[in-house]
C-alpha positions as CSV (number, residue, x, y, z in Angstrom):
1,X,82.0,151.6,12.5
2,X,82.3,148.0,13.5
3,X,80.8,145.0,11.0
4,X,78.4,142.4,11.6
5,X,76.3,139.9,9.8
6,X,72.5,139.8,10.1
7,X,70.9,136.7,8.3
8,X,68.0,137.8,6.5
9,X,64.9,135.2,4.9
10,X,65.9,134.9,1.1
11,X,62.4,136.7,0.1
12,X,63.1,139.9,1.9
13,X,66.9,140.2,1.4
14,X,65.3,140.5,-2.3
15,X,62.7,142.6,-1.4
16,X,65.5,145.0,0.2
17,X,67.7,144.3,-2.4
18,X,64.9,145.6,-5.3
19,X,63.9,148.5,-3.1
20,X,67.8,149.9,-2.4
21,X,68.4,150.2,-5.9
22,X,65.1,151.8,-6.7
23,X,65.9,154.4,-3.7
24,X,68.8,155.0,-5.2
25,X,71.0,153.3,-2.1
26,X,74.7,152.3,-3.5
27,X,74.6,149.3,-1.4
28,X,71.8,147.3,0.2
29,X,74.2,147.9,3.8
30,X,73.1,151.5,3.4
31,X,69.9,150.9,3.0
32,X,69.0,149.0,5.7
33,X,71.0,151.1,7.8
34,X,69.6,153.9,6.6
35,X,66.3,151.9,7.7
36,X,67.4,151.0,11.3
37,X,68.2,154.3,12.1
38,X,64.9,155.6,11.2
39,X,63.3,153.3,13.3
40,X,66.0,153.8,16.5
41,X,65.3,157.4,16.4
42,X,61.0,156.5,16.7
43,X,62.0,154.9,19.2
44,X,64.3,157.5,21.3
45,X,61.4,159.6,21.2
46,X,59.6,157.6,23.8
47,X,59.5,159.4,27.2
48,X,59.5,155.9,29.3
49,X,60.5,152.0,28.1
50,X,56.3,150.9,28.4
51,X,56.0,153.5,25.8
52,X,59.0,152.0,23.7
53,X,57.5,148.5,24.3
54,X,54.3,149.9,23.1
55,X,55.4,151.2,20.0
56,X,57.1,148.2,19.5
57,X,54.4,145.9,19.8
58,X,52.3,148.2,17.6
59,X,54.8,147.8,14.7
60,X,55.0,143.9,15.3
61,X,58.1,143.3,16.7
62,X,57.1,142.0,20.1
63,X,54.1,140.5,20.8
C-alpha cells in the first residue's frame, strides 16, 4: 500500500474523526478507507461510464 495525503475541511475531518471511533475504526485512515472502498465498489457495478457518471451526479459529486 502506497501513502498519500488528502486535505480534508476542519468540520468534517471532525466529523470523521467522532464517527471512526464510535464505529469502532482504530484509526480515522481506516475509516475513510474503509468508506472509499464502499463507494468504489457502487461504482464498479455500473455496466457503462454514463451510468457511473449518473450515479455520481446523484450522490453529488459531479454536477
Amino acid at each position: 500500500m502506497f501513502g498519500s495525503k488528502v486535505k480534508l475541511d476542519k468540520h468534517l475531518l471532525e466529523k470523521v474523526k467522532r464517527y471512526a471511533e464510535i464505529a469502532g475504526y482504530s484509526s480515522v485512515d481506516e475509516f475513510i478507507t474503509h468508506a472509499l472502498e464502499k463507494e468504489i465498489a457502487q461504482l464498479e457495478e455500473a455496466d457503462s461510464e454514463e451510468e457511473i457518471k449518473k450515479r455520481l451526479q446523484g450522490l453529488g459529486y459531479i454536477s
